[in-house]
C-alpha positions as CSV (number, residue, x, y, z in Angstrom):
1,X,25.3,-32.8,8.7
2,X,23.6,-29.5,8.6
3,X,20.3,-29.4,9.5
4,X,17.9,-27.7,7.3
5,X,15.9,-25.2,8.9
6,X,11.9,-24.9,8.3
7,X,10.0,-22.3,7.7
8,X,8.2,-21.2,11.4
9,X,5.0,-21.2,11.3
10,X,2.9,-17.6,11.9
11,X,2.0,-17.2,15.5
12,X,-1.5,-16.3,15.8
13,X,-2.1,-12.6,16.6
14,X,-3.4,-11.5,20.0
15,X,-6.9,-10.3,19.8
16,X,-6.8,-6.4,19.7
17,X,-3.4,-6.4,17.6
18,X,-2.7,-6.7,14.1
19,X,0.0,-6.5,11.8
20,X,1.5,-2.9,10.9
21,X,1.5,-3.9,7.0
22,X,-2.5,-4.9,7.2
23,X,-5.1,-3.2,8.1
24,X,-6.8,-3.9,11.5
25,X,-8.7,-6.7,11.7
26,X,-12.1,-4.1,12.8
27,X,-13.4,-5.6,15.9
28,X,-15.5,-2.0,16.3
29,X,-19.0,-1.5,14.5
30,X,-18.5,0.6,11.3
31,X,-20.8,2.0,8.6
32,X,-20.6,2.8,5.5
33,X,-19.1,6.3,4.2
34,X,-21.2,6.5,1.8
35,X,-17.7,7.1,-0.4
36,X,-16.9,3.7,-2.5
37,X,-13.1,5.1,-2.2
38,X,-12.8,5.9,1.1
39,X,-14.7,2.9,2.4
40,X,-12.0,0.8,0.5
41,X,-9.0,2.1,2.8
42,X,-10.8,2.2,6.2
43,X,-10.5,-0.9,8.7
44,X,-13.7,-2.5,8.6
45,X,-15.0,-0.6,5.2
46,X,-16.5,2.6,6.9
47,X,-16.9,4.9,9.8
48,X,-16.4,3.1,13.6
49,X,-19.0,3.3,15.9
50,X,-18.4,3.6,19.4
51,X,-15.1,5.7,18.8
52,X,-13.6,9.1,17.8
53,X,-13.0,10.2,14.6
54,X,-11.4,13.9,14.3
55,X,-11.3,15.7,10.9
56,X,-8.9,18.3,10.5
57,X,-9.5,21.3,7.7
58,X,-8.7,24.8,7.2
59,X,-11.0,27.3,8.8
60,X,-14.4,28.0,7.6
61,X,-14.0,25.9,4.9
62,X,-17.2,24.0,5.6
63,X,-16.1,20.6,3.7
64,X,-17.5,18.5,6.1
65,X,-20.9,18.0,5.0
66,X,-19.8,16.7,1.4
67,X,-18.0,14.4,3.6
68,X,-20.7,13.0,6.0
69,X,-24.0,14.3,4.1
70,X,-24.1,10.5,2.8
71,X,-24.0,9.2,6.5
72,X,-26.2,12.0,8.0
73,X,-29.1,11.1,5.3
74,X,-28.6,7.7,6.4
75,X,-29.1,8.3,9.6
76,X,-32.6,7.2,11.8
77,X,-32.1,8.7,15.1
78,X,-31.0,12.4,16.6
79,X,-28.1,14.1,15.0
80,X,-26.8,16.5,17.5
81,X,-24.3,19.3,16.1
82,X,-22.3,20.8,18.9
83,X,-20.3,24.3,18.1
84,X,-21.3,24.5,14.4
85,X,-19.5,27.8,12.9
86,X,-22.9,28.3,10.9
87,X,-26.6,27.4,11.3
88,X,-28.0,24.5,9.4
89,X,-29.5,25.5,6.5
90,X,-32.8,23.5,5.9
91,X,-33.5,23.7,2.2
92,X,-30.0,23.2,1.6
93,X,-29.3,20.0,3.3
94,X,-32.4,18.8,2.1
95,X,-30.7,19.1,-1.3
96,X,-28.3,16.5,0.0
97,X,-30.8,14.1,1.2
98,X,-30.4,15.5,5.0
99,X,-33.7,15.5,6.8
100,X,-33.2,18.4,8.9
101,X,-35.7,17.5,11.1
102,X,-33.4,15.0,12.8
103,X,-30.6,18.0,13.5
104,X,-30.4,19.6,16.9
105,X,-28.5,22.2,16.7
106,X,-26.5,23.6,20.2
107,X,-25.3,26.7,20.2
108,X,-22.9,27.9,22.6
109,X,-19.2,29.5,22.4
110,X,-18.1,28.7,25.6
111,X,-15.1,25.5,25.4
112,X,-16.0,24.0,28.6
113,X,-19.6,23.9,27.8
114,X,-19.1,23.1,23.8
115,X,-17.6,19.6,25.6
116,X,-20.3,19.3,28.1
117,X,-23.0,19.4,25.8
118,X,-21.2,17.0,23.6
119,X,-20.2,14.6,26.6
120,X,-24.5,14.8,27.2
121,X,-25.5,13.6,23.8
122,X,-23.3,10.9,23.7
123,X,-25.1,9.6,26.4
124,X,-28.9,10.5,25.3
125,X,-30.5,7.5,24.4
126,X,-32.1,8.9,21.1
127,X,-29.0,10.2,19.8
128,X,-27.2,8.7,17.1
129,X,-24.7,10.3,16.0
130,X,-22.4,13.8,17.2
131,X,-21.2,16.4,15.2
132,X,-18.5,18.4,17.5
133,X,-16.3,21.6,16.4
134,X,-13.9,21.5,19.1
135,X,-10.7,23.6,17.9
136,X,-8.8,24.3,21.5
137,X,-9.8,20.5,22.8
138,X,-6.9,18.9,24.6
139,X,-5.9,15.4,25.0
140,X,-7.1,14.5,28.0
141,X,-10.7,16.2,26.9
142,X,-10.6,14.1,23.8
143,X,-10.1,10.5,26.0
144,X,-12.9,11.7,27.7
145,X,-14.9,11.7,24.5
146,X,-13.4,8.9,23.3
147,X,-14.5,6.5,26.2
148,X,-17.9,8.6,26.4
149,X,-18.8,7.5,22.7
150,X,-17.1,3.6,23.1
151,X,-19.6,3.3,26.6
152,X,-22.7,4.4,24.5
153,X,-21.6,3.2,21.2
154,X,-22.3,6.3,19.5
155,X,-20.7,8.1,16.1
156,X,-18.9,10.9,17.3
157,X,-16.8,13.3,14.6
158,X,-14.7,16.4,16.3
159,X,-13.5,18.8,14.1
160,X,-10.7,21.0,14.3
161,X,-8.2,23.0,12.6
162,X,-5.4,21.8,10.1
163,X,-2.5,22.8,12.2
164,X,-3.3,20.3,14.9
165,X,-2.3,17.2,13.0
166,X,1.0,17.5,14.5
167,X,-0.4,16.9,18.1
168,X,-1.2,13.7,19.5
169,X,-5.0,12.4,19.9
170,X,-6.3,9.6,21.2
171,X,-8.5,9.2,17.9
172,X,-9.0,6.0,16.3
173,X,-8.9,7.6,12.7
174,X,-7.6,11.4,11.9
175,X,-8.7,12.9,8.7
176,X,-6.8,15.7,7.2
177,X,-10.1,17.0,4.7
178,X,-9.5,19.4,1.5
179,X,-11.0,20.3,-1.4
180,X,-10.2,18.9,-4.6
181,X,-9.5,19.9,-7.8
182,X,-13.3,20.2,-9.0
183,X,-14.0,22.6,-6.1
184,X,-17.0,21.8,-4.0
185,X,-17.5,18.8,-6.1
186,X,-15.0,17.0,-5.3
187,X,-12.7,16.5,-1.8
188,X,-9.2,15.1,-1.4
189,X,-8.6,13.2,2.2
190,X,-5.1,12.5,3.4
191,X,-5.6,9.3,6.2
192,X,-3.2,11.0,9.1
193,X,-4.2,7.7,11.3
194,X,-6.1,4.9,11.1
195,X,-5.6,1.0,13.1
196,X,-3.4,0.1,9.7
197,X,-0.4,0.7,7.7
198,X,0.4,4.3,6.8
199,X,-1.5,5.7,3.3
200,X,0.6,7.6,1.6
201,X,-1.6,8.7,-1.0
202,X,-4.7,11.1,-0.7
203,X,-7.9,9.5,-1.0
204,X,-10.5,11.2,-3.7
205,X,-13.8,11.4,-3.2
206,X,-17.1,13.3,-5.2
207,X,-19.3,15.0,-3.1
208,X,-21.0,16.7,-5.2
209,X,-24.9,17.3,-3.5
210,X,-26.4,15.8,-7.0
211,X,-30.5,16.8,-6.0
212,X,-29.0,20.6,-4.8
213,X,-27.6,20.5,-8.3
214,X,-30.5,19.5,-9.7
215,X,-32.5,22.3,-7.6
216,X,-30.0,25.1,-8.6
217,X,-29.7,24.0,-12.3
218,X,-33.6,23.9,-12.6
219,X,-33.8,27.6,-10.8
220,X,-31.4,28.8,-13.5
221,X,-33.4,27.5,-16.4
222,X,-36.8,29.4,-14.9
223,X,-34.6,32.2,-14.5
224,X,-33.4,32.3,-17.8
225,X,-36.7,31.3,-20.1
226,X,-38.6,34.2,-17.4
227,X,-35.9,36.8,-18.2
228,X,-36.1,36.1,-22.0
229,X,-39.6,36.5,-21.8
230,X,-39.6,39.7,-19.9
231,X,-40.2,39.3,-16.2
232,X,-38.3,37.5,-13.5
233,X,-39.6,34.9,-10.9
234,X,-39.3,35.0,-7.3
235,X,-35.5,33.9,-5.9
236,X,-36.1,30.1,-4.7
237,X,-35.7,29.7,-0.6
238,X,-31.8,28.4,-1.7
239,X,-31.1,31.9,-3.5
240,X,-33.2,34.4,-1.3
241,X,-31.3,33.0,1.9
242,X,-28.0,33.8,-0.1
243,X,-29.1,37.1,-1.8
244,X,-30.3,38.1,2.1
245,X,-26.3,37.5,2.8
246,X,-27.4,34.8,5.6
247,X,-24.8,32.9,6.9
248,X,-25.8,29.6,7.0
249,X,-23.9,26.2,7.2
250,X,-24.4,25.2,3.2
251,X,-25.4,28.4,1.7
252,X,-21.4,28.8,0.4
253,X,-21.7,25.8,-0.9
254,X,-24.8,26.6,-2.7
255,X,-23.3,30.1,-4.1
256,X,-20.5,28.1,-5.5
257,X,-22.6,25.5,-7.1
258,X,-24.8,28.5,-8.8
């Protein structure tokens, strides 16, 4: 007689494993994108705390602050921006609900300071989160970070260029951030990595900054009911800064949005 074989039942999984068709079980802190879409793909439904994330983009594109302005508005304590190609731009990050007086900006061009500075503020008590353009850091540089931000439980985002998705990191998610069809409005996010089965699809997200909108689009009706009636009125602080060709971390953004 044959004997009739039953069905094994599913051995447990190992804490700190999952299974490569599910996403991770999150056993790190996360918060919330801000992004409905995003949020909906990442283990734990948002950003982890306590580890590295690294978004990769094409130079001086400056999509990173559609992407985390929801976060950064979110954000009680210091906000520390290490490396930043432009200066933060007050009025405009205000128009995405960004107080800038929580930003602390660190200038500095210098690699092996750029990663001392950021290796600082992950340990500063009052900081909360870490903004880092790091485009020549090296593996065992970013394990440093890593386990930096993990022993302070801090949010800690490095950025770097698109052509560095093809080397290794020790990042629990990678980002590969572009935009999207509606220009600045919108941005399209291919998931490189993440503690989960691979995404094949990009990830679509509107990040439109709707009160800079609202700012711009109410400048342009004074503009336009002063110029029919003869005179002009002065440039708001958004348009003077771009008209003065300043350089400033949003005020591309803002030109485009115009």
């Amino acid at each position: 007689m044959s004997a009739v074989l039953q069905p094994h039942p599913a051995s447990p999984t190992p804490a700190g494993l999952w299974r490569a068709s599910e996403l991770s079980p999150q056993t790190l802190r996360t918060c919330a994108t801000g992004h409905a879409a995003l949020d909906a793909v990442l283990p734990g439904g948002g950003w982890p705390v306590g580890a590295l994330v690294e978004v990769l983009q094409a130079p001086h594109s400056l999509n990173e602050w559609g992407l985390l302005a929801p976060l950064l508005s979110r954000c009680a304590g210091v906000q520390v921006l290490v490396g930043a190609p432009h200066p933060p731009f007050g009025p405009a990050l205000a128009g995405r609900g960004v107080d800038p007086q929580r930003l602390l900006w660190v200038q500095g061009s210098q690699p092996d300071l750029q990663l001392w500075a950021t290796e600082q503020a992950l340990r500063c008590a009052d900081v909360e989160l870490v903004l880092a353009w790091l485009p020549g850091i090296r593996m065992a540089q970013a394990r440093r970070l890593a386990v930096a931000a993990q022993a302070h439980q801090k949010l800690l985002f490095v950025f770097r260029a698109a052509q560095a998705q093809s080397e290794s990191s020790p990042a629990v998610l990678r980002l590969l951030l572009e935009q999207g069809p509606g220009g600045t409005r919108s941005l399209r996010l291919h998931i490189l990595k993440r503690r989960g089965p691979p995404l094949p699809q990009a990830v679509h997200i509107e990040a439109g900054p709707a009160r800079l909108d609202a700012l711009l689009s109410a400048s342009r009706a004074r503009r336009r009911r002063a110029a029919g009636a003869g005179a002009m009125p002065a440039a708001s602080s958004v348009e003077a800064a771009l008209a003065a060709g300043e350089s400033h971390a949003l005020d591309r953004i803002a030109s485009l949005a115009a």
